[in-house]
C-alpha positions in Angstrom: 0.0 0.0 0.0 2.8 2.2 0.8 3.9 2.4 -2.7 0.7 4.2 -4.2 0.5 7.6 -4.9 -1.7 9.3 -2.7 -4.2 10.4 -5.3 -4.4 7.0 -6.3 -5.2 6.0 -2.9 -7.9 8.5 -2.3 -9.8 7.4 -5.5 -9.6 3.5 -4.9 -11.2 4.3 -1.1 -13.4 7.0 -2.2 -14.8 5.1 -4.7 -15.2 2.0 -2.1 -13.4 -0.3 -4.6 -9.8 -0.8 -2.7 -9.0 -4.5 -2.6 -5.2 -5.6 -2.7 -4.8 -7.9 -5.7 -3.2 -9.2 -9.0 -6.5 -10.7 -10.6 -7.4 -9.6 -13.7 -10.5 -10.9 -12.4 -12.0 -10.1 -8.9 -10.8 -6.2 -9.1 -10.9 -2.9 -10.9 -7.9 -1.3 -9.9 -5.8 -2.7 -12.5 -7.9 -1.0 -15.2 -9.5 2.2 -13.4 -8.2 4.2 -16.3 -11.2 3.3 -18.2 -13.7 4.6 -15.8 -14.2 8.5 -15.4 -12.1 10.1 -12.3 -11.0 6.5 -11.8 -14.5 5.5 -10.3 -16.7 2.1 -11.2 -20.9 2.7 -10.8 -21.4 2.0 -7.7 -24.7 0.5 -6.6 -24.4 -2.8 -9.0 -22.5 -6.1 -7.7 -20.9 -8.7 -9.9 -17.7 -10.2 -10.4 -15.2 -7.5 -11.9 -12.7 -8.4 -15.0 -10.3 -6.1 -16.0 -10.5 -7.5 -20.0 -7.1 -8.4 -21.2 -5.7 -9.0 -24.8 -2.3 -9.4 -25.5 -0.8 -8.0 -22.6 -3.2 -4.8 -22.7 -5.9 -4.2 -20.4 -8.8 -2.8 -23.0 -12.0 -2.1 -21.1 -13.7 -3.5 -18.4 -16.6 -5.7 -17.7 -18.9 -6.3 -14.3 -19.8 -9.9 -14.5 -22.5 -12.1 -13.5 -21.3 -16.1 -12.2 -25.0 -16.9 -11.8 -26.3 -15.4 -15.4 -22.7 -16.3 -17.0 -23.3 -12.7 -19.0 -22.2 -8.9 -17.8 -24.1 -6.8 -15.9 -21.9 -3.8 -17.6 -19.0 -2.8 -20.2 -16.8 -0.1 -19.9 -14.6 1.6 -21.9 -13.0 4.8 -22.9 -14.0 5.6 -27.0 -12.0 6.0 -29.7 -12.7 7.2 -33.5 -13.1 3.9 -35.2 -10.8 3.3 -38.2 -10.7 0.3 -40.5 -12.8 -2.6 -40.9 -14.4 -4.8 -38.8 -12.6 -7.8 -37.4 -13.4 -11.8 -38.5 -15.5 -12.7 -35.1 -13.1 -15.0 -33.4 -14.7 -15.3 -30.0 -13.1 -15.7 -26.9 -13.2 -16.7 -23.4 -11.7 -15.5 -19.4 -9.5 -18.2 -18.7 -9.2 -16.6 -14.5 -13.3 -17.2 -14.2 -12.4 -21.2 -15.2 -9.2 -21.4 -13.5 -8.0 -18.9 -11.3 -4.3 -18.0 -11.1 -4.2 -18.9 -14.3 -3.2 -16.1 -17.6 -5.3 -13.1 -17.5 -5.1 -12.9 -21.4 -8.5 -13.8 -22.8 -8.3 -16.8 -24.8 -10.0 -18.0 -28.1 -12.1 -21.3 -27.7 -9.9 -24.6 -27.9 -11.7 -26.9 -31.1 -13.6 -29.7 -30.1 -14.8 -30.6 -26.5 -14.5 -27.9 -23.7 -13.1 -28.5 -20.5 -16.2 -28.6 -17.6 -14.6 -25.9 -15.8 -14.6 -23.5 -18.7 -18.4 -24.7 -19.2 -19.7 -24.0 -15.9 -17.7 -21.2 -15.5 -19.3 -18.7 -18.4 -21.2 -18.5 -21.4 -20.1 -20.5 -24.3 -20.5 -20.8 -28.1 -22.4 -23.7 -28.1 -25.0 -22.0 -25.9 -25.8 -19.1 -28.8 -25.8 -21.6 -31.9 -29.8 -22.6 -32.6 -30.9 -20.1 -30.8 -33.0 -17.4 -31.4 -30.7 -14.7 -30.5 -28.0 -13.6 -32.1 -24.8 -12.7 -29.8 -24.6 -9.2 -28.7 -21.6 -6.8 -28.0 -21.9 -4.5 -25.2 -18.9 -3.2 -25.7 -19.1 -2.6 -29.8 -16.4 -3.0 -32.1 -17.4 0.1 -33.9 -16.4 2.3 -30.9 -12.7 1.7 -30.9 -9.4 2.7 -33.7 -7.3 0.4 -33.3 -7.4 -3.2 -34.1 -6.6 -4.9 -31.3 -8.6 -2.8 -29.2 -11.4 -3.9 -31.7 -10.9 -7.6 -31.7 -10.8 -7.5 -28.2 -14.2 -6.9 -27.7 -14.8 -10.5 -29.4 -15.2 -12.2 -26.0 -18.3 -14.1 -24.7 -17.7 -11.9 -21.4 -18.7 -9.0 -23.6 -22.0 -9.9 -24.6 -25.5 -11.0 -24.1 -28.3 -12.8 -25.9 -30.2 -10.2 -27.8 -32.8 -10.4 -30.6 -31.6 -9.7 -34.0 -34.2 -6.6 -34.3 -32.8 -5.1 -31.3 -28.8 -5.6 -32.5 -29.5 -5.0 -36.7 -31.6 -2.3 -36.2 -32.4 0.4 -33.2 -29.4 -0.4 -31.3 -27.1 -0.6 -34.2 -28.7 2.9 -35.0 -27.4 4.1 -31.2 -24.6 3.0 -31.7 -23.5 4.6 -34.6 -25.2 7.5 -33.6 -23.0 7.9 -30.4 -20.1 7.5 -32.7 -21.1 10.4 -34.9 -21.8 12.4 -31.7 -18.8 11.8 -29.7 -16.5 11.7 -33.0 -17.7 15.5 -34.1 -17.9 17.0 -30.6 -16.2 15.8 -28.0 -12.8 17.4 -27.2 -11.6 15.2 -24.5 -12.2 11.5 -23.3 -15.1 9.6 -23.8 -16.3 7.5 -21.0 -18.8 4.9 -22.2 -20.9 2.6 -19.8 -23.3 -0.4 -21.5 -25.4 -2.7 -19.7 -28.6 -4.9 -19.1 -31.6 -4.9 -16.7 -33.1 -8.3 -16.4 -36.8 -9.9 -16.4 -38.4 -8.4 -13.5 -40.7 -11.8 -13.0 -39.7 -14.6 -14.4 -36.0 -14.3 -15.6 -35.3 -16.2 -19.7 -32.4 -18.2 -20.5 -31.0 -20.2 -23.4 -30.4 -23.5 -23.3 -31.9 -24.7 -20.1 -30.5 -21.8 -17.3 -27.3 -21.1 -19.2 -27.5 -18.0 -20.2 -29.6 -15.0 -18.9 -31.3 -13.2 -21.5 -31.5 -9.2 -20.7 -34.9 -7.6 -21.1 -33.4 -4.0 -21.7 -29.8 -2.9 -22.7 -28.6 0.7 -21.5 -25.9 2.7 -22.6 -25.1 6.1 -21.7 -21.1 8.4 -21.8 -19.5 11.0 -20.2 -17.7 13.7 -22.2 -16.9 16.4 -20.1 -14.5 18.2 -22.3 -16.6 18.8 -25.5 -17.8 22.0 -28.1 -20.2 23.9 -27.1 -21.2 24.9 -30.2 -23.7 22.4 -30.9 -26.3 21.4 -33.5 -29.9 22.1 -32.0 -30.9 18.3 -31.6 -27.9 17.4 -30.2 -27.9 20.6 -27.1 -29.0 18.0 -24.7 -26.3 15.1 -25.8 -23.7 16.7 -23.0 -21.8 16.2 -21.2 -23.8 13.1 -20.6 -26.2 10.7 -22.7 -28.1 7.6 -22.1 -30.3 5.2 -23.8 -32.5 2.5 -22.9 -34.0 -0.5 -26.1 -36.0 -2.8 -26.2 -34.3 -6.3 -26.2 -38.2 -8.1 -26.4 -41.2 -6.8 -28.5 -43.7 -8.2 -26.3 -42.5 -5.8 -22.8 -44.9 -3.7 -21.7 -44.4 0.3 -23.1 -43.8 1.6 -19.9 -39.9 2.1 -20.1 -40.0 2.3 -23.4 -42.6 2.8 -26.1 -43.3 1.2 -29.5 -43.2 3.3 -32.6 -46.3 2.0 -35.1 -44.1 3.6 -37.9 -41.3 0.9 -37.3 -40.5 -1.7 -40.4 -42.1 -5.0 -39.3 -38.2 -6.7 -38.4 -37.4 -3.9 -36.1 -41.1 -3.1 -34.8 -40.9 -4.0 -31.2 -36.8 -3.4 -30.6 -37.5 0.7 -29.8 -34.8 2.5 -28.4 -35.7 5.6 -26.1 -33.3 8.1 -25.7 -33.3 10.2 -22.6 -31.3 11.8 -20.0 -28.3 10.2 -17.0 -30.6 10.9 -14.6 -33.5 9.4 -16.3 -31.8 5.8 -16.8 -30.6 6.0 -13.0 -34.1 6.6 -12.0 -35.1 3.4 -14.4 -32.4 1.0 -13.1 -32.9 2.2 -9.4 -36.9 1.4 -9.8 -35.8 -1.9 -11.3 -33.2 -3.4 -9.7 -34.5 -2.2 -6.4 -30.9 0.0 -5.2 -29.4 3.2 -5.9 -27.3 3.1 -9.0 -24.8 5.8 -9.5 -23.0 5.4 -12.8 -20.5 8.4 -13.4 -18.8 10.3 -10.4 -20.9 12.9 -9.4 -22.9 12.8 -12.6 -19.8 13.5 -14.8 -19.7 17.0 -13.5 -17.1 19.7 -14.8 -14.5 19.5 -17.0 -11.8 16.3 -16.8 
């Protein structure tokens, strides 16, 4: 302990985070950097992963043991640049076997080892099923290569109807790129995650995999122009978004457009402010959720 800065001190017990360890999995502190002032939401519980590739940390993930799919991404954004990588999928080889290499692995061919199985979601879990495999984390939302393939890991994603991920989502997404690549002067700070079934939770393949009734996304951009287009005078310093992930959920959270082309009708994604989603996920998951440090307030 004696060998950290103070600053760096402060944030890890200010942020209620500190726990001394070498895990890429089981703490943050390895890969705070990708979190704004350093801080993780607090108010949401999982097991953390620092996501590792090739010797680089490149964004972080809150997991879920039970579900075997994250509660959240995070990840600093970057202008995208080149195209997008061959989907080699991979795995956390510390959830399977801790101790072991933090680097995130692709799947081995043939049979898998039980540990890996039980451990987290797996590609045999996504094939004939009805949803396709979604990135929380996109690929789209990063330059470099690496950074991009990276995101190719089953801790990175969730079941989600192809009418969510083809269509209104995919829209966000690219949306937030356009946003944050025209306006935004600084860092990026980009939070994505799920809120469950309230009743009766879904899974694939007989309690394997939890399927999320909602994805959220929302950033912080603190540094950013001010001279903004009209629609976009409420897109800072913070955004957030909340779609549909099943067209049958009631309209409460978010409505369905009639106007919607019959693949994506259901699969609505309502935009809407930080404070709005926090109110959401607080009503839902029945505890305060507090995503950015103090509500990505003044400049970075």
């Amino acid at each position: 302990m004696s060998g950290l800065c103070p600053l760096v001190l402060v944030l890890l017990v200010l942020c209620g985070i500190w726990v001394p360890a070498v895990s890429d999995v089981g703490d943050f502190s390895p890969c705070l950097q990708f979190f704004y002032r350093s801080c993780p939401p607090k108010g949401l519980t999982g097991t953390t992963i620092c996501q590792r590739y090739l010797n680089q940390f490149r964004f972080a993930t809150l997991y879920s043991r039970q579900r075997r799919s994250p509660w959240f991404s995070a990840y600093v954004y970057s202008v995208p640049a080149g195209k997008r990588p061959p989907a080699n999928w991979k795995f956390e080889p510390q959830l399977a076997y801790p101790g072991s290499d933090g680097n995130m692995m692709l799947f081995p061919p043939g049979s898998l080892d039980q540990n890996l199985v039980d451990s987290q979601g797996v590609e045999l879990d996504y094939i004939n099923s009805t949803y396709s495999r979604g990135h929380i984390n996109p690929s789209i939302h990063h330059k470099s290569n690496e950074d991009r393939m990276a995101t190719f890991t089953l801790t990175n994603v969730v079941p989600q109807k192809a009418g969510s991920n083809d269509g209104p989502w995919e829209t966000l997404e690219q949306h937030v790129n356009r946003t944050l690549a025209s306006f935004c002067l600084g860092e990026s700070y980009v939070v994505t995650g799920v809120i469950p079934y309230q009743s009766e939770e879904r899974w694939l393949k007989n309690h394997r995999v939890a399927v999320p009734e909602y994805l959220w996304s929302t950033y912080c951009c603190p540094n950013f122009n001010h001279s903004l287009p009209s629609e976009l005078k409420n897109a800072f310093p913070t955004y957030a978004a909340i779609g549909r992930n099943d067209r049958n959920s009631s309209q409460e959270i978010v409505p369905v457009s009639e106007k919607a082309k019959k693949e994506f009708k259901g699969y609505d994604v309502r935009r809407m402010s930080l404070e709005e989603l926090e109110k959401v996920l607080r009503d839902r998951l029945g505890t305060e959720v507090r995503i950015f440090y103090e509500g990505c307030a003044g400049l970075d």
